[in-house]
C-alpha beads as a LAMMPS data file, in Angstrom:
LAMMPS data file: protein, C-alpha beads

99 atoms
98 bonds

1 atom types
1 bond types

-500.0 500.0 xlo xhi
-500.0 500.0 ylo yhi
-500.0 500.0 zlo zhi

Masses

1 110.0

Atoms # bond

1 1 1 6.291 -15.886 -17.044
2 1 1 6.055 -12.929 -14.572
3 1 1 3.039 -13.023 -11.980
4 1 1 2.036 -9.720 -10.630
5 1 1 0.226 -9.558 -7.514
6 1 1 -2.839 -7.206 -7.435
7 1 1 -4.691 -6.345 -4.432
8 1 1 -7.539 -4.513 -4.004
9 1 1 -8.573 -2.236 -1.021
10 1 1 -11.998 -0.948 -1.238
11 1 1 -12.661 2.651 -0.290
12 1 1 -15.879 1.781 0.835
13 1 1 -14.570 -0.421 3.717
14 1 1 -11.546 1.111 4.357
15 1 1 -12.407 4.595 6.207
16 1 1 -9.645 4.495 9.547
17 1 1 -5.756 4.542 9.203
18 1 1 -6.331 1.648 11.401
19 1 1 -8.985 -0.236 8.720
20 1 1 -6.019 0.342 6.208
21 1 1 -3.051 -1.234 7.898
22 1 1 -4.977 -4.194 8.521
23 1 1 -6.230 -4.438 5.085
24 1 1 -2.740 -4.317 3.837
25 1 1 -1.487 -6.584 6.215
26 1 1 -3.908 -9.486 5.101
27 1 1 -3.498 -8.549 1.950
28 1 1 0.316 -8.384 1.541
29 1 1 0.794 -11.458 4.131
30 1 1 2.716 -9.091 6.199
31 1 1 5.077 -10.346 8.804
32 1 1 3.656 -10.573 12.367
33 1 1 5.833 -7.993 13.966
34 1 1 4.453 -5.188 11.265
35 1 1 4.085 -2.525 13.020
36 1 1 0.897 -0.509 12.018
37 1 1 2.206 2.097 11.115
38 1 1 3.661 4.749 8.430
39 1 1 7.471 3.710 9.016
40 1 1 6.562 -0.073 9.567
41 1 1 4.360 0.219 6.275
42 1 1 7.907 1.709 4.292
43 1 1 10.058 -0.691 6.178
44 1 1 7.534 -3.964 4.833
45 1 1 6.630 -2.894 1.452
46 1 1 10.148 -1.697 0.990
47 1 1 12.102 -5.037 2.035
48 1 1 9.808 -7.479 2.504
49 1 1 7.128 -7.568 -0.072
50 1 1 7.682 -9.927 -3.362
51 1 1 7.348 -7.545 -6.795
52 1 1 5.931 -7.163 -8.680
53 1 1 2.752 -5.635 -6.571
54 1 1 -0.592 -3.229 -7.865
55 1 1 -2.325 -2.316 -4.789
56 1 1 -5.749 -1.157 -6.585
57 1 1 -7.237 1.405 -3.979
58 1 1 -11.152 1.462 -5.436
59 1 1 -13.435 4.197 -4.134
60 1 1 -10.591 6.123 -2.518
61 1 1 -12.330 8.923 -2.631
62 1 1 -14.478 7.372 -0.010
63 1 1 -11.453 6.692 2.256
64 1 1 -10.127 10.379 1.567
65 1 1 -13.528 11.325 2.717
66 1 1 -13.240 9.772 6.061
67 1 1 -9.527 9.935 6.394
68 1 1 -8.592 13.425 5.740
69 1 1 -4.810 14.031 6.411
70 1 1 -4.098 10.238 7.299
71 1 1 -5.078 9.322 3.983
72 1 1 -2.737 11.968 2.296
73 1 1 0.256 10.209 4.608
74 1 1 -0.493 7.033 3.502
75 1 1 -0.805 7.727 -0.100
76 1 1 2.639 9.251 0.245
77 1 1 3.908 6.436 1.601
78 1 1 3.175 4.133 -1.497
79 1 1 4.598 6.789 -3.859
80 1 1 7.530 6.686 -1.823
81 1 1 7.748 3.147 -1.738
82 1 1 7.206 3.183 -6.309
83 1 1 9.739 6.046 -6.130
84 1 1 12.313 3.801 -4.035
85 1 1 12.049 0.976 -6.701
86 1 1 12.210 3.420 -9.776
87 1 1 15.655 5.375 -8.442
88 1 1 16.738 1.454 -7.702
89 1 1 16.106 0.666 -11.315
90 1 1 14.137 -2.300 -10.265
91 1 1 12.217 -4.479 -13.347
92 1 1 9.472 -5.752 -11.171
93 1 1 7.802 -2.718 -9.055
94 1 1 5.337 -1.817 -6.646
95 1 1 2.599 0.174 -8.092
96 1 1 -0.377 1.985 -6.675
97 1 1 -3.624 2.556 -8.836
98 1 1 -6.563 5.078 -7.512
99 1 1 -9.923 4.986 -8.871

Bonds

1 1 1 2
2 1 2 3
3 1 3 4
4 1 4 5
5 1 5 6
6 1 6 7
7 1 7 8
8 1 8 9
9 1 9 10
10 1 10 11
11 1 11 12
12 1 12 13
13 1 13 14
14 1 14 15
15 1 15 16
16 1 16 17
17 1 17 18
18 1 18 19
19 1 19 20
20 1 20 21
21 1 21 22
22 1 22 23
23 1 23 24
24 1 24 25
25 1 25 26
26 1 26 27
27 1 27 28
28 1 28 29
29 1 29 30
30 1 30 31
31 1 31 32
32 1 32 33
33 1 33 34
34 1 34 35
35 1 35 36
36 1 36 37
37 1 37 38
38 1 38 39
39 1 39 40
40 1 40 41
41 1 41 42
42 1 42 43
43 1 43 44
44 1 44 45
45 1 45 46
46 1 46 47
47 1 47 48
48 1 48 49
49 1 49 50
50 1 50 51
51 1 51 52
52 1 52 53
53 1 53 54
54 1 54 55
55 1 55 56
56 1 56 57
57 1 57 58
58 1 58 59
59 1 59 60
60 1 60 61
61 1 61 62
62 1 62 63
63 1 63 64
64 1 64 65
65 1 65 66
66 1 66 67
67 1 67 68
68 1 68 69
69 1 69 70
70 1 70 71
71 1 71 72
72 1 72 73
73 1 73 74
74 1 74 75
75 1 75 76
76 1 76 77
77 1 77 78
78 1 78 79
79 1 79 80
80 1 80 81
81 1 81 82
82 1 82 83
83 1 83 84
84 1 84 85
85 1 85 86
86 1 86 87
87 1 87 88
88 1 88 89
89 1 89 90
90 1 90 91
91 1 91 92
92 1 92 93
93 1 93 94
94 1 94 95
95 1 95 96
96 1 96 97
97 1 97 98
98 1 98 99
């Protein structure tokens, strides 16, 4: 029986790149040397995050708000990192989920 992980980051909470990497971290378990930032957020979701993952991002609109560009370079990111298991043909993904 497959298990997916969901996490949720609230939008409400999250309003700093800085909120958002840590919220990820704890959520995700992420190693200790993550880096905090764009490339160290590829580099973990990429190779060291168990699939399948939803990362439900509620309220975004709320981060957008306070996040402007930062939260259009994280977004990114994520697609990237579903786009990266798609072309690898991977059965269990990472998935992001606005609302």
């Amino acid at each position: 029986m497959e298990y997916t992980m969901n996490i949720e980051i609230d939008g409400n909470c999250v309003t700093t790149e800085a909120e958002f990497h840590t919220a990820i971290s704890r959520a995700l378990n992420f190693p200790t040397y993550y880096g905090r930032n764009l490339d160290a957020l590829f580099d973990v979701l990429g190779a060291d995050v168990e699939r399948p993952v939803v990362l439900v991002w509620k309220n975004f609109a709320a981060s957008k708000a306070s996040m402007g560009d930062g939260f259009d370079r994280i977004v990114n990111v994520l697609r990237r990192v579903e786009s990266q298991d798609a072309e690898w043909g991977l059965e269990e993904t990472f998935e992001l989920q606005m609302n």
